[in-house]
Structure formats: C-alpha cells, structure tokens
C-alpha positions as CSV (number, residue, x, y, z in Angstrom):
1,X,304.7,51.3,145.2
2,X,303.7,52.8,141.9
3,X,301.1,50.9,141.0
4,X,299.5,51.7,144.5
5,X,300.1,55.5,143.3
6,X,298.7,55.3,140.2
7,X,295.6,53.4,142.0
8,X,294.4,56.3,143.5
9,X,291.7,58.6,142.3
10,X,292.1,62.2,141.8
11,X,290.1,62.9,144.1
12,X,291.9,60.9,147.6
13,X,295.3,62.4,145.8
14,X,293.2,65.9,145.9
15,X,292.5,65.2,149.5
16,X,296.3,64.0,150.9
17,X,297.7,67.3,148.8
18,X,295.6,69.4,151.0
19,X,293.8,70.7,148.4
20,X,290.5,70.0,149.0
21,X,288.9,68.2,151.9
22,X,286.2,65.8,153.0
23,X,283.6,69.1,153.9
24,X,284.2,70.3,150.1
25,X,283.6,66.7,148.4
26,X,279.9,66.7,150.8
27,X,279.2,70.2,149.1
28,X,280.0,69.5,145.7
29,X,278.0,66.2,146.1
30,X,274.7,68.3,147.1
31,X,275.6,70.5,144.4
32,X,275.9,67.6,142.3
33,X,272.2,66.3,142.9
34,X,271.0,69.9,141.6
35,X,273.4,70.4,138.7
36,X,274.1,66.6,137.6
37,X,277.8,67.9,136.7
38,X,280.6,65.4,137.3
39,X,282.0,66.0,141.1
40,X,285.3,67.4,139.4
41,X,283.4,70.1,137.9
42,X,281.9,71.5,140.6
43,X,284.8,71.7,142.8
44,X,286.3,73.6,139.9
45,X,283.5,75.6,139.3
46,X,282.9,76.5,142.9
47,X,286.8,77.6,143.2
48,X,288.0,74.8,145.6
49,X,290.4,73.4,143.1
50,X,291.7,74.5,139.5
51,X,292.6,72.7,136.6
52,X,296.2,73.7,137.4
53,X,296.0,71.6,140.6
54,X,294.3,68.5,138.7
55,X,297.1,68.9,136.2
56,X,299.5,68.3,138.8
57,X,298.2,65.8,140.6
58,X,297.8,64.0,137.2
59,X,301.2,65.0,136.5
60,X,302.7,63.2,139.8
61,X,300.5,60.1,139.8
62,X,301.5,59.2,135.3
63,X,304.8,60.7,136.0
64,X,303.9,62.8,133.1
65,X,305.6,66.3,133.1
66,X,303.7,69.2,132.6
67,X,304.5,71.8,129.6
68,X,303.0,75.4,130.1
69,X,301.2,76.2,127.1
70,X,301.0,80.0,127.4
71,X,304.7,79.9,127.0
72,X,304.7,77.4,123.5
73,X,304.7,78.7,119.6
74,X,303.6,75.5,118.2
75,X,305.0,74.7,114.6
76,X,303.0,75.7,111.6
77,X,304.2,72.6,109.4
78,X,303.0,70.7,112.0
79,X,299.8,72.0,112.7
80,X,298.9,71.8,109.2
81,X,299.6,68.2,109.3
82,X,296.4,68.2,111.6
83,X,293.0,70.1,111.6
84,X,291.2,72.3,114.4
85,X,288.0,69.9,114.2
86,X,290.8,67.0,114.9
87,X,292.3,69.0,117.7
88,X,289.5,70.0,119.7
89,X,287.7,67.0,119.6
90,X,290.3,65.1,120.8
91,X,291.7,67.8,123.2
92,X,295.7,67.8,122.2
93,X,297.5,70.2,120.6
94,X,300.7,69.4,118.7
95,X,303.7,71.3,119.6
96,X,306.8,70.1,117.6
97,X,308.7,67.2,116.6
98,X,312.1,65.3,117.8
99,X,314.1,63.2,116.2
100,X,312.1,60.0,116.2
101,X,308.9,61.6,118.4
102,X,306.2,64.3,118.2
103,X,305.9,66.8,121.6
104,X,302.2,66.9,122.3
105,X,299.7,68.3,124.9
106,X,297.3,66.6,126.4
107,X,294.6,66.8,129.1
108,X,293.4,62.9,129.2
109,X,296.3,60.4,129.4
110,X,294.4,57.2,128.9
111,X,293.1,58.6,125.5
112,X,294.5,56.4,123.6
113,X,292.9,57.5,120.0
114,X,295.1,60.5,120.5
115,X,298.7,58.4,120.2
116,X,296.6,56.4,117.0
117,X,296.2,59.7,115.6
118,X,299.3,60.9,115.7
119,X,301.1,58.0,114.8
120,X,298.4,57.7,111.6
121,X,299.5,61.8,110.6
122,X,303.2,61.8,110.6
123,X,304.3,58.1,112.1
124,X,305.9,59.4,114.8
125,X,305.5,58.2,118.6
126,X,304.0,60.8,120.3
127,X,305.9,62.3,123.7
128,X,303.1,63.5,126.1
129,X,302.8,66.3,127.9
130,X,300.4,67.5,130.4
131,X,298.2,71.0,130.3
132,X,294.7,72.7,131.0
133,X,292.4,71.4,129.5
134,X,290.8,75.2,129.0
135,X,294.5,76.3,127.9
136,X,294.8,73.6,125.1
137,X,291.6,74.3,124.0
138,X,292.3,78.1,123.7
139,X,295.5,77.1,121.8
140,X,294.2,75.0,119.3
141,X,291.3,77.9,118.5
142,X,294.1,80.6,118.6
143,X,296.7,79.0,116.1
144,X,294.4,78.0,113.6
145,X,292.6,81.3,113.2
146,X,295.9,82.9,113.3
147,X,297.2,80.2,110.9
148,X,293.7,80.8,108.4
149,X,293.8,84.3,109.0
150,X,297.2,85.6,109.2
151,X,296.3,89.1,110.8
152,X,298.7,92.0,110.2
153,X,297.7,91.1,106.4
154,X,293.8,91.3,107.0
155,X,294.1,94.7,108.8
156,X,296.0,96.2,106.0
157,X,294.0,94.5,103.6
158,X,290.7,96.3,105.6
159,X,292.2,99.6,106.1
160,X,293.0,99.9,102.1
161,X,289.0,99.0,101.7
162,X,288.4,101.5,104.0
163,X,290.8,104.6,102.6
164,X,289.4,104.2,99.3
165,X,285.5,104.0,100.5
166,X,283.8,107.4,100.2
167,X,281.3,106.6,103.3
168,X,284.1,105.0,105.1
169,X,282.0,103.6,107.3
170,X,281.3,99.7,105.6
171,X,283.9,97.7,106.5
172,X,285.0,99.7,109.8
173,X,283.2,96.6,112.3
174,X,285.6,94.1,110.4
175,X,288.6,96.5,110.9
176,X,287.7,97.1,115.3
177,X,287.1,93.0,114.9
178,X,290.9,92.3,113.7
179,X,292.3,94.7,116.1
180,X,290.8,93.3,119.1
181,X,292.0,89.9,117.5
182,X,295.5,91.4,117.5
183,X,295.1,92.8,120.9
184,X,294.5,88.9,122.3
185,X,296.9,87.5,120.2
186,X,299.8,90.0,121.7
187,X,298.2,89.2,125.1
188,X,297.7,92.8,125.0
189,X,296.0,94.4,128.8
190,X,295.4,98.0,126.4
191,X,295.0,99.0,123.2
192,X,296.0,102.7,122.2
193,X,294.2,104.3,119.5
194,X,296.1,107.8,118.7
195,X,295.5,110.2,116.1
196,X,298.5,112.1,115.2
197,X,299.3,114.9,112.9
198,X,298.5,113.1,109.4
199,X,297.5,109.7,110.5
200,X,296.2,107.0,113.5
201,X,298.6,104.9,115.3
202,X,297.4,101.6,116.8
203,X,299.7,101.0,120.2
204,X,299.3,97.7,122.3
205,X,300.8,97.4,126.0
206,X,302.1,94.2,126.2
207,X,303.7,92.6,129.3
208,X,303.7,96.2,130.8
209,X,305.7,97.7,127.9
210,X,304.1,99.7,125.0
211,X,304.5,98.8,121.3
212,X,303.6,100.5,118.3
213,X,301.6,97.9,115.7
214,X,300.5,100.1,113.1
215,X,299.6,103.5,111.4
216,X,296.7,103.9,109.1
217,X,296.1,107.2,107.4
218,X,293.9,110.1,108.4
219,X,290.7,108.7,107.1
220,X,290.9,105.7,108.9
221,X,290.1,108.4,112.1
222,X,286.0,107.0,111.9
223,X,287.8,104.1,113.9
224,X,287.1,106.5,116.9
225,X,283.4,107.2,116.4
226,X,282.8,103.5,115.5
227,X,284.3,102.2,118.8
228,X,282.4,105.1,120.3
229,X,279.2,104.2,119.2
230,X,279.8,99.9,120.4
231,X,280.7,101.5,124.2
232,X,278.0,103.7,124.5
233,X,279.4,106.7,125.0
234,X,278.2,109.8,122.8
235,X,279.9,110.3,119.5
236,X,278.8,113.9,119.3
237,X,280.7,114.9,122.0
238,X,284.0,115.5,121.3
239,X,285.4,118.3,123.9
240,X,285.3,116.3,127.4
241,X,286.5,113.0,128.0
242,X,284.5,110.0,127.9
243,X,283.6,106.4,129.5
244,X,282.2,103.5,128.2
245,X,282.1,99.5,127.7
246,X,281.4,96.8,125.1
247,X,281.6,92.8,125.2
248,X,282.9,90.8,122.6
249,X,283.5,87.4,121.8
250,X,286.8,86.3,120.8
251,X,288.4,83.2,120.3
252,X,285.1,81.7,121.8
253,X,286.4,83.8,124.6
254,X,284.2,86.9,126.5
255,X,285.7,90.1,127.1
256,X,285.0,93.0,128.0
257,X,286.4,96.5,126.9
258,X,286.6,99.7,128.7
259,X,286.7,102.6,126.9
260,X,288.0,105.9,127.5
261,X,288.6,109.1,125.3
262,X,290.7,112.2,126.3
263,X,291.3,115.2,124.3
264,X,294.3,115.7,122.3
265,X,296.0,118.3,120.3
266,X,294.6,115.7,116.8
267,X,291.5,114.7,118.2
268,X,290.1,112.1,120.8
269,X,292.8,109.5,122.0
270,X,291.4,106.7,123.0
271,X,292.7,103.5,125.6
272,X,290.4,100.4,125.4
273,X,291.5,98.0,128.9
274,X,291.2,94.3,127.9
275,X,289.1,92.4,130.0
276,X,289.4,88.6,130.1
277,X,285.9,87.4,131.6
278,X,285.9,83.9,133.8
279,X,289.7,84.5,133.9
280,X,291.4,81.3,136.4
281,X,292.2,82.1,139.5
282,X,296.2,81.9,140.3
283,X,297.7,81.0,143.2
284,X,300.5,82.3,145.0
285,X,303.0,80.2,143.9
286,X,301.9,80.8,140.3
287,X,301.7,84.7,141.2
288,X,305.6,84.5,141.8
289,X,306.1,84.7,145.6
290,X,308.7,82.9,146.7
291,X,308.5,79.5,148.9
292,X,309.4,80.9,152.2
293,X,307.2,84.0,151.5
294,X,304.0,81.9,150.9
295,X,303.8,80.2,154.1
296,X,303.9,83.4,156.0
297,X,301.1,84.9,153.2
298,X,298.7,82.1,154.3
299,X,298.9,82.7,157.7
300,X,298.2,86.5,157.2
301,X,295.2,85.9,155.0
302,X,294.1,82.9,157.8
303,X,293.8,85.8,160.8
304,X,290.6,86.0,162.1
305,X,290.5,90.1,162.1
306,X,292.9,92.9,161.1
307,X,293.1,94.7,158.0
308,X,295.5,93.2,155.2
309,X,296.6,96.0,152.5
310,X,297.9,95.3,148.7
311,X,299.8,98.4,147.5
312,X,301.5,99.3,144.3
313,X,300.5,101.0,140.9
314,X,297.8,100.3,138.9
315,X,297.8,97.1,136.9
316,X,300.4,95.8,139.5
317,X,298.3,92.5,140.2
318,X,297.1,93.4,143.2
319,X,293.7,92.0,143.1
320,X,294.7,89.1,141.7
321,X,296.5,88.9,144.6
322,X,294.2,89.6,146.6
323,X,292.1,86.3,145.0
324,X,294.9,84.1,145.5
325,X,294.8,84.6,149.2
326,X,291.0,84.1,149.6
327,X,291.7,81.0,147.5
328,X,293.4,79.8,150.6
329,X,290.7,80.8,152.9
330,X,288.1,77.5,154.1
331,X,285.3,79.5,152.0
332,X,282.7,76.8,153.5
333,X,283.2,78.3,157.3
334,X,283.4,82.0,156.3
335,X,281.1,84.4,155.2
336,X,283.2,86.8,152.5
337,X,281.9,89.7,151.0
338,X,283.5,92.5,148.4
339,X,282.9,95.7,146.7
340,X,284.7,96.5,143.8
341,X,285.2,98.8,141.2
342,X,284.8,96.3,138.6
343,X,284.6,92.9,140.0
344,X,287.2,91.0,138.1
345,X,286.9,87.7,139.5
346,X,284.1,85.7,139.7
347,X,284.4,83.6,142.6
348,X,280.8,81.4,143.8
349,X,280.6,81.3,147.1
350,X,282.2,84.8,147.4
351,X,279.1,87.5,148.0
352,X,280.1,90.1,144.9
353,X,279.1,93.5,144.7
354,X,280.1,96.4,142.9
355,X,280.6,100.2,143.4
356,X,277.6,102.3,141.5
357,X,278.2,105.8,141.4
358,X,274.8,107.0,140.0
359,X,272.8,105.1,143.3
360,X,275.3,106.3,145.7
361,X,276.7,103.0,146.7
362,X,280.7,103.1,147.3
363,X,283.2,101.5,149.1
364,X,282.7,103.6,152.2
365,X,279.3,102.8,152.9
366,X,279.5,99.5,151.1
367,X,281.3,98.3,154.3
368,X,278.4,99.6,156.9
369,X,275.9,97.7,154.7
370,X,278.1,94.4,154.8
371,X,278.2,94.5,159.0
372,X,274.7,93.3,159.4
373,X,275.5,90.6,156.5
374,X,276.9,88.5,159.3
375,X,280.7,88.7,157.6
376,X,283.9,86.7,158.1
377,X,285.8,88.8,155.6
378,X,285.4,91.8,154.0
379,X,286.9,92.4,150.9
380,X,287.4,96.5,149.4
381,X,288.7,97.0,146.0
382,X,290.8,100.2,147.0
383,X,290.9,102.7,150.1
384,X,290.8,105.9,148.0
385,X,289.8,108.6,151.0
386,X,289.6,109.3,154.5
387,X,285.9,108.0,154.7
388,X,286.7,104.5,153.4
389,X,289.9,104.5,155.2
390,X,288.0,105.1,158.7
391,X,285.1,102.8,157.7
392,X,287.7,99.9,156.7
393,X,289.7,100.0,159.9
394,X,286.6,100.4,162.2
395,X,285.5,97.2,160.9
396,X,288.9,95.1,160.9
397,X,289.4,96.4,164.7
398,X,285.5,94.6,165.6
399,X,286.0,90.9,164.9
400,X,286.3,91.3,161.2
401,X,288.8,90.4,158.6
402,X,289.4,93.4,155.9
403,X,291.7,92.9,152.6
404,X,291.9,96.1,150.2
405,X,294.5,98.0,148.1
406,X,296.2,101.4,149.1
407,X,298.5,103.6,146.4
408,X,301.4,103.9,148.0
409,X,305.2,103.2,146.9
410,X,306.5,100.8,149.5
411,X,304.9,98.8,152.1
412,X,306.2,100.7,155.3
413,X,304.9,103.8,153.3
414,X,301.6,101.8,154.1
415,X,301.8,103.8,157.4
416,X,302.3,107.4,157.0
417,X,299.5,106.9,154.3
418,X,296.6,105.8,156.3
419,X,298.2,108.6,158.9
420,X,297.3,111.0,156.5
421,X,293.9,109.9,156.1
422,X,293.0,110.6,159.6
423,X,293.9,106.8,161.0
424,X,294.8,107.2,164.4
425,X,298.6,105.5,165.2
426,X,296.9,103.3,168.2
427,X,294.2,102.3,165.5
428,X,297.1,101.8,163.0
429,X,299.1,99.7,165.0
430,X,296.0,97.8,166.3
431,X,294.4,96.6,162.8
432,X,297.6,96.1,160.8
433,X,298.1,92.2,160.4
434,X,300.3,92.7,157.0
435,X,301.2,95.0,154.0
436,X,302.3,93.6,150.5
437,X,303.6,96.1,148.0
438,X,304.5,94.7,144.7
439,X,305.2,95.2,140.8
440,X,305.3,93.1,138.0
441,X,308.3,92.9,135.8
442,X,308.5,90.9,132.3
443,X,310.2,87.6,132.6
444,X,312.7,85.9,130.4
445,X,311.1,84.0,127.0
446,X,312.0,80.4,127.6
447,X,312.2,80.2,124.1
448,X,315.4,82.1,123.5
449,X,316.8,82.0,127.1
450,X,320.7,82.1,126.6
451,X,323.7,83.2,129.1
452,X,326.0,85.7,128.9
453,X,329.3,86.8,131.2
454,X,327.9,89.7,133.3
455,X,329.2,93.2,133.2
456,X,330.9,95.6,136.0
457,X,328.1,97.7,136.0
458,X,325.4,94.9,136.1
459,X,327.6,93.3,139.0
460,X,328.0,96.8,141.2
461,X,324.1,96.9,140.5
462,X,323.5,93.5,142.4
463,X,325.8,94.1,144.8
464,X,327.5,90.7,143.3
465,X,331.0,90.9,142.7
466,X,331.1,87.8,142.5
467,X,328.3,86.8,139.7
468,X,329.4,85.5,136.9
469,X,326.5,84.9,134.8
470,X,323.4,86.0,133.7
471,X,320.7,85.4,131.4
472,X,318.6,87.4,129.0
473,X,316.4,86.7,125.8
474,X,317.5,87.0,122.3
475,X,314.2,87.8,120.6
476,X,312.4,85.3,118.7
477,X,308.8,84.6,117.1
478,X,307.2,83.6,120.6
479,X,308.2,87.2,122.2
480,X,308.1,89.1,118.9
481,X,311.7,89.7,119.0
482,X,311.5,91.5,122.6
483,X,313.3,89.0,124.7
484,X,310.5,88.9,127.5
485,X,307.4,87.0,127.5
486,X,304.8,87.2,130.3
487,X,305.3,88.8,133.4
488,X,306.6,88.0,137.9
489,X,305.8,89.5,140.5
490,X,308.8,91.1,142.7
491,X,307.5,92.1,146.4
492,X,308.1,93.2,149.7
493,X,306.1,91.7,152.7
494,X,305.8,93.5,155.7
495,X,304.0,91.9,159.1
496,X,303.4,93.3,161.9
497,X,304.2,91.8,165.2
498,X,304.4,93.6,168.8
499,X,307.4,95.4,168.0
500,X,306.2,96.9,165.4
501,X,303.1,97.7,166.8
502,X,304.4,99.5,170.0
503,X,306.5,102.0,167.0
504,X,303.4,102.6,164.8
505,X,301.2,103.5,168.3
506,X,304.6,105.4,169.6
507,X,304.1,107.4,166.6
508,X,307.9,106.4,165.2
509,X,310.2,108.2,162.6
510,X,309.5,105.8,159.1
511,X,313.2,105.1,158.9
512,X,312.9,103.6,162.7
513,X,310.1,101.2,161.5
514,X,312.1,99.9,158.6
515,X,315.1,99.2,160.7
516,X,313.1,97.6,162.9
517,X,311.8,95.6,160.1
518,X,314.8,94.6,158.8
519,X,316.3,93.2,161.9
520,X,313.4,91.3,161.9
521,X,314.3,89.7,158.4
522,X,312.1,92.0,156.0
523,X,313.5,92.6,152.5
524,X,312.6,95.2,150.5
525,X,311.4,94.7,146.7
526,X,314.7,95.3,145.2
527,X,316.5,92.3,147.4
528,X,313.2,89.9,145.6
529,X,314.1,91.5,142.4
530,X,317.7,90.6,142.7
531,X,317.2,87.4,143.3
532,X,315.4,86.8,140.0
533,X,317.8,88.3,138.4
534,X,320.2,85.7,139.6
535,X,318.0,82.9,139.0
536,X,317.6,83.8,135.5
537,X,313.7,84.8,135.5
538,X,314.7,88.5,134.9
539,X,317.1,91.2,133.8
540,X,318.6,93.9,135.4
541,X,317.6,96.3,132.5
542,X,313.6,95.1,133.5
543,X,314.9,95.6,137.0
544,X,315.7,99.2,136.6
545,X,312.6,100.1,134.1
546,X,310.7,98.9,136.7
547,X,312.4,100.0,140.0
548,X,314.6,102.7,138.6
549,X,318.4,102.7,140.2
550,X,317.7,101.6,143.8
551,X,321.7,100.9,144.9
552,X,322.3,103.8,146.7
553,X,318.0,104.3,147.9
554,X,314.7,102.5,148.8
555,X,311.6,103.3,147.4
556,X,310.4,106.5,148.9
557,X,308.2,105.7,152.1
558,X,305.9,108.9,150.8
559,X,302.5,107.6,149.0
560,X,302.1,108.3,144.8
C-alpha cells in the first residue's frame, strides 16, 4: 500500500488533493511550450498551487514531517560547522543536533549528497525535515549575514563614524542599509524614525507591538533627509507632511518602502511600511480560520454575485484575506479584476490595477470601467465613501461578484455602515452574501511554550471555571525575550441567509440582527479568541491588548 503511495507523482497526488485539476495541468502545459519552465513551476508561478501545498504532499507521500522554518533559530555552532555556498547549493539548512542525529531542512528528499554531507561535517545521521524551498533559501542567506555581520554592533559601529564626521553625510547609506537589515531580521511591518528632545530613536513594530531598538544622538538627525532624498520626496520642505517610496534589495529579497513624515514638536517623524515584494500567497487554513469556518468561507467566495466585505483596522490582514479566498476561486473560468491602493499581491491571471490619484482613476470609477471588461469578480481595495459604496453594490446586485474592505468594528456593524453611506436597506439586504471582521493577535513562540495553572481573574475572563491550564512564552532568543512570535487571526463570520435579509430590508434594531445571528450559530470574535486561548496559540493578556475587556460587552456595532 505504501509503495503504491509513494509511486505516485506529485502531480496525480496534486490532482486527488483537489488542488489542482486536469484544466490547470492543460494550461500550464501551453504555458510550458512558451516558457520551457518545468510544469511545477508554472502552476506555482501562475498561483494554482504553492510550495506549501507541494511540501505537503511531499510530506504525506515520504512520511516526512514538515518543520516551519519561520518559527526555527538555527544553532550558530552548528552553522559554522557548514558554509552558505554549501547550504544553498545543496538547499538544506541545519537546524540543531540530537543525541546521536542532526535536525535538518530540506526541500529534495532523494538528494542523497545532502545526508553524505552531513555525515562528512559532524558524523552524525541526519533527521529530515521538510520546508519551502524559497523559505530555506531565505534562511540560509539570513543566518549567515547575521552570523558575518552581527548587526546591533555594525549600527553602533556606523553611527560612532557618523557623530564624529563633520559632513555627516559619508557613511549615512551604510547606516539606512543596516537599519532596514534590522527591520527584516525583526520581521518588522514599520520602522519608526523619531527625533526627540536631544537625540533619534529607531522604533520597529513587530508582530503588531512596538519596540524601541536604539537611540543615536542628535547629529545622527541627517538620517531623515537621507531617507528623504532615496523616497523622493522634497528634503527642503520641512513644515507639511510628506509621501514617498524606495526599493531595496535585501537578503536577495525586493522590498519596497513607504515613506511618510509628519511634523513634530523635534522635527520630522518619520514611519517607513515594509513591503515584502512577490510575498506567497496563504491560505485560509494558514491565515488561522478555523476548520468548520473554512468550509463555509469557500462557499461565500464560490457565489456567483453579491458583495463579500473584509472589515477591521488597518494592517489587520484583510487583503491577505481577501487573496486567500480568490486562491479558491477556478481562476481559469472567471474573469477577476481589482483596483487597489497598492496592489500587494501579484497574482497572474488576476487583471491588477491600481488607484492613481493624479489621472483621476479611483475605486469608484474603477468599478464602471471594469463592467465592460466582461468580469466574473470584482475585486476593491477599500469602500472609503458614498460613491464607491453605491458603485460597488450596484455592480454586486447585476450578475457580478464584489470583494472589498470596509472600517468598521464588528461585522454586524457592516450594516449600519453602508446605511450611512446612502445604501438603501432593500439594496443592503439584496447584495450581502457575507461579512468577515477580523484582528491579528501575536501567537505563542514554540520555542519557549510552557504551562502554567491559570488564575481567577484569567478564568472569570473565559468564562471557564473550570480551566485549569494555560500556556504562555517565557522569552527566549527566537522572540527576543517577548514570549510571542508571529501573529493568528481571531474572527467573526457573519452570512447572510433569508432571515437575515428580511431584518436588514425591515430596517431592524442592530441588537435584533445579532440575536438573530446568534441563534443561527454566529460567534463573535471574542468566542474565536477564547478558544485560542484554550488551545494554547494565545494569551489572555494578547487577548485584551487586542480586544480590550469584552466580558461584560461586544464590540460596538458603530463604524471607527
């Protein structure tokens, strides 16, 4: 039975998954003809599969398990007992060693000059493990420039060079160059430049959470201007705030930074957003949704019209989101187009477009443009007026599929929202296939993941009396000592069936739809938090940074 497993190729174990069917393997072969790429390739390259779904098939069919290398701190002994040339060439990365064994990622099992290898370094046997082969590669690059370069000490080292240079200026490239090293080596999604009284302070939001990383002295301020003058944006002009962008290459990563200055009492505070470019796509069940959530997802995003709505706050994931659902979509049999405000995922056989201030084209009359494209599915980056509101739901209610975002704090307060905009309730009640509202919270480091006997408060919190234990990180080298590392989403999903309809078109009392709701088995984002909690992926301390104390309330129904 095994051997008849193992037997198959990836690609007939692609198919029986579901994954990918017989219509995508005849595209990618015409592709194929034009682009002489393997087959694999171009089903990962035109978003049918991703490496994460290879790696599992791989995973099933070796009875190999699979170690998550964003969530590894690889030993430095160990890597030392290699070299990067070795590492990428071979595609493994060493993680640690066992008694008798050496833990070790890999993307090709069969390789078997990887096992010589290893046994030839430190004769031991290695264990395999399964990852990305796009993740092991930007692992092995990470740690040994980290290991080469250790970085705290090159910044200081840079800014001393810099306080004691009269023109101040040589040298400044190298210091912006380790800071946006830093930034990707914290996974940072913002670094914070901030002058202060009598010197700069460097801040980095990681996982959601702000942390300070250094302070250089007053001169060090030319940082600013220098930045300034990479994003384009005029360094003369310091009494109105300012935008602007700049690539780099990291890592032998792209990304791109946004820029943006505001006045402060000390000068111009500056926020760079970090940019990943070609970041993968995720799915849902990667995203964090839970099993009998995801089911009822696809079916929402596999409507054939309607209008489907993300809310939340900003940086809340909900375009990636968004991406995970159209990755469920049967992209050869639909015609999907977007606007966005940037485009953040590049998708191939998505039609892409983004919002251009200067020429006038936004999301409102995007959407008239894209009805005489022929669509299946319209995608908007964000309803932020009346206009686009109107636009949106005109075309979800003519044979047309519409996914966007919407601010609001809870997905019932979907409603009232696009009632304030000027949607009419019958309208309203006509479009609406589904609302997901959702936040992220930071997750537990698996690293230093330990138990503890939970406390009355924490219990009357939960509503568990009868909990016992709970989990939470001690801090350690992979999480820098925070306890967290990486980030879940926690959600409420909302669909609208007849019942619902007939109280949105009656024009019903909030409080009447969510009872309604509920007796039809919604749960609001604070029962989906709890349960993390109690499965150990979460805290209740994250829970109530995030959600504040939500015993005795739900989130207001009223949009931000």
């Amino acid at each position: 039975m095994m051997a008849e497993k193992k037997s198959k190729p990836i690609g007939v174990l692609l198919k029986e998954k579901g994954l990918i069917t017989e219509k995508h393997i005849e595209f990618a072969l015409q592709e194929q003809k034009i682009t002489k790429e393997i087959v694999g390739q171009v089903l990962e390259r035109l978003g049918f599969i991703t490496e994460n779904d290879i790696v599992h098939v791989l995973s099933e069919r070796e009875n190999i398990p699979i170690i998550n290398i964003d969530k590894q701190l690889p030993n430095e002994s160990l890597l030392r007992r290699f070299n990067k040339i070795q590492c990428l060439k071979n595609v493994f990365l060493p993680i640690r060693t066992g008694d008798n064994h050496v833990d070790i990622a890999v993307n090709d099992v069969a390789d078997q000059k990887i096992s010589q290898l290893v046994a030839r370094n430190i004769g031991l046997a290695p264990r395999l493990f399964l990852a990305e082969k796009t993740k092991i590669m930007d692992a092995v690059n990470q740690f040994y420039y980290f290991l080469e370069n250790p970085i705290e000490k090159a910044i200081a080292s840079e800014v001393r060079l810099i306080s004691n240079d009269t023109e101040m200026a040589r040298g400044m490239d190298t210091l912006i160059n380790h800071i946006l090293h830093l930034a990707v080596k914290m996974r940072a999604t913002d670094i914070h430049i901030r002058p202060m009284e009598k010197s700069l302070n460097i801040g980095l939001r990681v996982d959601g959470v702000m942390q300070s990383v250094a302070t250089f002295p007053a001169q060090v301020n030319r940082l600013i201007s220098s930045i300034k003058m990479k994003a384009d944006m005029d360094i003369a002009e310091q009494r109105v705030p300012q935008d602007g962008h700049f690539s780099a290459t990291i890592l032998n990563n792209s990304y791109d930074f946004r820029a943006s200055t505001v006045i402060a009492p000390y000068g111009e505070n500056m926020v760079l957003r970090v940019l990943p470019v070609g970041r993968a796509f995720m799915s849902l069940e990667e995203l964090g949704f839970l099993k009998e959530d995801i089911e009822l997802l696809r079916t929402m995003f596999n409507e054939p019209f309607g209008i489907i709505l993300l809310t939340g706050p900003t940086g809340s994931g909900k375009s990636t989101t968004l991406y995970a659902g159209i990755k469920n979509l049967n992209l050869l049999e639909k015609n999907v187009i977007t606007v966005e405000d940037p485009i953040e995922f590049v998708m191939p056989l998505l039609r892409q477009t983004q919002v251009n201030a200067k020429a006038g084209y936004n999301f409102s009359n995007a959407i008239r443009h894209f009805l005489r494209h022929d669509p299946d599915v319209i995608l908007v980056g964000e309803i932020r007026d009346s206009e686009t509101a109107v636009t949106a739901i005109s075309a979800s209610s003519t044979g047309h599929l519409v996914l966007s975002t919407l601010h609001t704090n809870s997905a019932i307060g979907a409603i009232p929202r696009l009632r304030d905009m000027g949607i009419r309730p019958f309208l309203i009640a006509d479009s609406l296939v589904g609302v997901v509202s959702q936040r992220l919270v930071r997750q537990i480091c698996p690293e230093c993941k330990v138990e503890y006997e939970a406390q009355n408060w924490e219990k009357r919190y939960l509503k568990s009396s009868d909990i016992r234990v709970l989990y939470k990180g001690k801090g350690c080298d992979l999480c820098n000592g925070s306890g967290y590392f990486g980030r879940t989403l926690v959600y409420e999903l909302l669909t609208i069936d007849n019942e619902l309809s007939q109280l949105i078109d009656q024009k019903s009392e909030v409080s009447d739809i969510r009872r309604k709701a509920k007796e039809k088995g919604f749960r609001d984002i604070f029962h989906i938090t709890v349960t993390k909690v109690k499965q150990g992926i979460t805290t209740v301390e994250e829970s109530m940074r995030v959600l504040g104390d939500l015993r005795q309330q739900n989130i207001s129904d009223t949009s931000l």
